[in-house]
N, C-alpha and C positions, 0 to 999 in steps of 0.2 A: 186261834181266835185273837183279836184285836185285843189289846189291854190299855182299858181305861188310863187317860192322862187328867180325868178332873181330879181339881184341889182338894187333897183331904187333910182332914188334921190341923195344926193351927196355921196353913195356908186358905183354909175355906173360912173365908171372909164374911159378914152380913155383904149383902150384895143392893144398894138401892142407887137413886138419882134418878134426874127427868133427862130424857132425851129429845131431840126433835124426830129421831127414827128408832123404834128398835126393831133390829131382822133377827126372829127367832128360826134358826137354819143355818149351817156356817157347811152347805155342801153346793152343788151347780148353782141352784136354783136362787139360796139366801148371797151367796159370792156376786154373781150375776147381780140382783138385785145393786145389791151397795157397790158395786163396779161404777154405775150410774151415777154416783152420787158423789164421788171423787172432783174434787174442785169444787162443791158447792156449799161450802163451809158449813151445810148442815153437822150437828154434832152427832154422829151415827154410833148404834153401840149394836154389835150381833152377839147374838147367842146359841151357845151348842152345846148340848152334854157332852161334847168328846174334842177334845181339841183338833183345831182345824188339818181335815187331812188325815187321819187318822183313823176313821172305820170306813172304809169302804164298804158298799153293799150292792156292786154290781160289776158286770165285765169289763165296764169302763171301755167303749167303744163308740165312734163318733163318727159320721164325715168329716175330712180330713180339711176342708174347705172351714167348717165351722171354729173346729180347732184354731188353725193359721189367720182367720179374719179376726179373731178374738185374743192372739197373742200368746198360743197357748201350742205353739208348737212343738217348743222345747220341752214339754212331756208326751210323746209320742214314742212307741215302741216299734212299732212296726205297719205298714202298709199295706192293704189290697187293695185290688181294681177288679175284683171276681170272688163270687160267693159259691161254694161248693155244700151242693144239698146233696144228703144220702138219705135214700128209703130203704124201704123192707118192711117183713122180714124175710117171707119167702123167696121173692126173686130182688134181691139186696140190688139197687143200682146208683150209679154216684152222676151226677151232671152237673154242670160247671155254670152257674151264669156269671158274664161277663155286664160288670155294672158302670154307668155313665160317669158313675163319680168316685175320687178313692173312700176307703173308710179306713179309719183307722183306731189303735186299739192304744190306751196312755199308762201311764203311772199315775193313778191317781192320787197319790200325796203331792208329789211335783205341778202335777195340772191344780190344785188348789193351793198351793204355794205362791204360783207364778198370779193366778185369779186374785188372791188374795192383796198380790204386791201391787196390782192395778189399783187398788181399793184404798178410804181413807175411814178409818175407822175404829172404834174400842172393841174389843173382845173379850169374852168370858167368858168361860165351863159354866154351866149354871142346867140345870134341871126344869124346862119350861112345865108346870102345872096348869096355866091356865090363864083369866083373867077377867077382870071385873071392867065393863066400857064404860066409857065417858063420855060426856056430848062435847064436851071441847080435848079432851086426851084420855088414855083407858090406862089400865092397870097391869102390865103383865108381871103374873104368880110366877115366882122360880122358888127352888129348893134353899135357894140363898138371899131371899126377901124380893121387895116389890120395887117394880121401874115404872113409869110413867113419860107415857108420850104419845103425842096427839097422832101420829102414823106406825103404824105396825103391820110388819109381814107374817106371815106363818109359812114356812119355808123348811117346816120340819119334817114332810113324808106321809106316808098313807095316812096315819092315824089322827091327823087333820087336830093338832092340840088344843089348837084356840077355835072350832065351831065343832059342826056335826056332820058325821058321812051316813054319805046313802038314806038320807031319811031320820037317821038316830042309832041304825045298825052299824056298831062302830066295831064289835070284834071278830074276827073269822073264826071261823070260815063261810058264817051268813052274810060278812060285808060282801060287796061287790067288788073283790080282789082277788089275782092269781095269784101263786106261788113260785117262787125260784129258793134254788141251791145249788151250789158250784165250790171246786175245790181251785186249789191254785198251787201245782205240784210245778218243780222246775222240768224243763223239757222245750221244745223245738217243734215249729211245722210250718210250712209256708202257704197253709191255707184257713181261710176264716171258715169255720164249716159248719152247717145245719144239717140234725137229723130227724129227719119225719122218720118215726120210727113207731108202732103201737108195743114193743116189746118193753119200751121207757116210759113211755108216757102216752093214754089215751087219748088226748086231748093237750097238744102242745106241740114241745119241741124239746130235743136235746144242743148241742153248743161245744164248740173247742174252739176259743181266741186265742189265738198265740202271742203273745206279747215279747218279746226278743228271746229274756232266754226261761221266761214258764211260758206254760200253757192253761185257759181260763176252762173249765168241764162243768159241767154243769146241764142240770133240766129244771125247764119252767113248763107248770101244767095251769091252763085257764081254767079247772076244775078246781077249786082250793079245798075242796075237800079227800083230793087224792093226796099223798104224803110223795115226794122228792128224792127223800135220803136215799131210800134202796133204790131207784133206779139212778140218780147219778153214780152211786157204786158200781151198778151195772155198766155203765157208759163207760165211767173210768178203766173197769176191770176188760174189756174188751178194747182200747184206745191203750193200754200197756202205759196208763198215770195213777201214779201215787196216789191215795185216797188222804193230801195233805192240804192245811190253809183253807177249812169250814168255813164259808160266808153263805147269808140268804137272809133272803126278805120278802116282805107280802108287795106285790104290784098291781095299782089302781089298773081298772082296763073300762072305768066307765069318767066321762068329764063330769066334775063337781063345781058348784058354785066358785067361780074367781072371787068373790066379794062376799063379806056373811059381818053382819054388824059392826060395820062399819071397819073392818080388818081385812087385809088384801090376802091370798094366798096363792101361793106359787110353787109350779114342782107338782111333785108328789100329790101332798097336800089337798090339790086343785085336781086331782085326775089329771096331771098333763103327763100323762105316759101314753103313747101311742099304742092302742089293742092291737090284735093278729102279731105283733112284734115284738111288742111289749119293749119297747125303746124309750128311753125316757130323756137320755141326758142331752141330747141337743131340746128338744122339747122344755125341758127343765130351762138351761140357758135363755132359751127363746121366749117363754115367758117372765124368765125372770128381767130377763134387761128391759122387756116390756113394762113391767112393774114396775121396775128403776126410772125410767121415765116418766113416769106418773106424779112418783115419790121426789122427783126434783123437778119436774114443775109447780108443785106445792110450795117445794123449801124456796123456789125462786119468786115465789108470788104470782106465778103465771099463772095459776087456775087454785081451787078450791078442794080440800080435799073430799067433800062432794062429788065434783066435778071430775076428779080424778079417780073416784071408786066407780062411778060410772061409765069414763072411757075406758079403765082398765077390765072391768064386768062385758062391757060391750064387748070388747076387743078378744077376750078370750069367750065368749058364745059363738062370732062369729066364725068359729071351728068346730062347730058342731055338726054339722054336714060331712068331712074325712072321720071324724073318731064316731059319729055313728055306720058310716061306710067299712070303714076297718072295724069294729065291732061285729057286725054283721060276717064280712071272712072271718074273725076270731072263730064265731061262733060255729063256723061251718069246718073248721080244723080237724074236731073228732070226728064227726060224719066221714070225711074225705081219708082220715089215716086209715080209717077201719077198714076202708073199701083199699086194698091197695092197685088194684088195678085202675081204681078213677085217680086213686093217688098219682100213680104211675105218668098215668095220661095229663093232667094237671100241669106235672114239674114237667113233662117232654112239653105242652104248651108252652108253656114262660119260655123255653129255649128262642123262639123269638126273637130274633134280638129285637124286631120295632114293637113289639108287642113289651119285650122285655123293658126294652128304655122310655117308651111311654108310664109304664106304671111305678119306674127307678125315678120317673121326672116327675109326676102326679105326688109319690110317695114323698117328695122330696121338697114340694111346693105347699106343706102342712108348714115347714117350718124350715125358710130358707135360709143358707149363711150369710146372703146378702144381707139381711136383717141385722147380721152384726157390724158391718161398716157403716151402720147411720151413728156409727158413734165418735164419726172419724175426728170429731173436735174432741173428745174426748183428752185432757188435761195433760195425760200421760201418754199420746198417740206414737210419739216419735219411739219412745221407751220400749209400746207395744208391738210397733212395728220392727225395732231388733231382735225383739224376742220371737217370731214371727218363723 
């Protein structure tokens, strides 16, 4: 388990000041954001209860395109160009799709390191509680006193700190969230693998990311009321992986308000995790540097922050046509594992390869890496581009 690096003792400071930004979030999504905002001598200050880099809460796997356009190469551990699914359980079979684009799997302390080096910004450990709005700047509550500033993200994950999910149902298992858990044993494989399996999970999927020299195990179920543990032990104990390095978390699989009193949210937070997949972290980026945009054309006097909770609400609705598309396959997951012969017949479908790289190009066009070179003036690009 990750071990806390917030300030304790007579390093935990009263924590106040006015900012022109404050991103509470110091992971894809809050990084992303203030990436944006590098060179725009806004006075930016982020917040995280964990110091940056430091709890990871998923396989940490990406297109490989998104990574490299965003400078973020040099935390990459390993490559494919082919996703291997395994069913079962009675008649067990493995098929190989062969995917248009690579993907790959990082070190996520490094990949926020380097994110973060793009950035210009104050940082804090701080405990977000909450906050009081403002009509000209709002209040954000931390465990270590009150900040104020007229722009604020929330960038801190499902549990959405600064509004409300799903209605006001805010804890699980009645939120509208799935479940994951996954270990991280040392070990080797040269393939990213999914298994539709009902013997793990009724309604999901299990996972082996190889990352150079561990391997990422794990099962995520869209049911949040089935439990994880015992079947990623399952998984691990048949796969010959340690049952070591416990991580997991709840994943939105429905999209939430981008915008909620007058405060942006991004990530998580916002539902930008992609359903049937349950993919988050290029989605995460892609909203966030969307936001980031927003949030410096404010600091630049180009538009209003009005105007920019607006384009940015706009902007993330008009994605609501793929994530209720991929909702809908989520939702058709369990139906399909139980039956394994329509299972069967399904994954022998997608072998396709046009059938296959149509829906690898569709799945793909929710959230392209092109979207990261619109930042190519971007302050520190040369810098970005070595790192690359």
């Amino acid at each position: 388990m990750p071990v806390r690096a917030t300030k304790r003792g007579p390093e935990r400071t009263p924590l106040s000041g006015s900012y022109d930004v404050v991103i509470c979030g110091a992971s894809f999504a809050g990084l992303a954001a203030a990436r944006e905002l590098a060179g725009s001598s806004a006075d930016v200050l982020v917040l995280d209860r964990y110091e940056i880099g430091e709890r990871q809460t998923s396989a940490c796997a990406a297109p490989t395109a998104w990574l490299e356009n965003l400078g973020l190469g040099g935390a990459i551990r390993q490559t494919f160009t082919e996703l291997v699914v395994h069913t079962g359980p009675t008649r067990p079979r493995t098929v190989r799709w062969p995917m248009p684009y690579e993907f790959s799997t990082f070190d996520y302390r490094e990949l926020c390191a380097l994110l973060a080096g793009q950035c210009d910004f104050t940082f804090e450990t701080a405990k977000v509680e909450g906050i009081r709005r403002g009509e000209a700047e709002h209040v954000v509550v931390t465990d270590r006193g009150e900040l104020r500033a007229p722009l604020v993200v929330d960038a801190l994950g499902w549990r959405r700190a600064l509004g409300t999910i799903d209605g006001g149902l805010v804890q699980p298992p009645e939120a509208l969230l799935s479940r994951g858990l996954e270990i991280h044993p040392p070990g080797a494989s040269p393939d990213l693998a999914l298994y539709l399996d009902r013997r793990y999970v009724r309604a999901g999927y299990g996972w082996c990311f190889p990352a150079g020299d561990e391997v990422r195990v794990g099962v995520g179920s869209f049911e949040p009321r089935d439990h994880v543990k015992q079947p990623t032990l399952a998984l691990a104990a048949d796969l010959g992986a340690e049952p070591l390095g416990f991580q997991g978390n709840w994943i939105p699989h429905v999209l939430r308000r981008a915008v909620e009193g007058d405060v942006f949210f991004a990530g998580d937070s916002a539902g930008h995790c992609l359903p049937a997949t349950a993919e988050g972290i290029r989605t995460a980026l892609y909203f966030g540097l969307a936001c980031g945009r927003e949030l410096r054309g404010v600091v630049e006097g180009r538009r209003t922050r009005a105007e920019a909770l607006a384009r940015y609400a706009a902007f993330s609705d008009a994605h609501a046509r793929p994530f209720r598309m991929l909702k809908r396959s989520q939702d058709l997951v369990g139906p399909i594992v139980a039956r394994e012969r329509l299972l069967r017949l399904v994954v022998r479908a997608l072998c396709n390869r046009r059938l296959l790289d149509r829906f690898f190009a569709r799945y793909m066009s929710v959230a392209p890496p092109e979207f990261a070179l619109a930042t190519a003036a971007h302050p520190r690009a040369d810098r970005i581009a070595a790192l690359a």
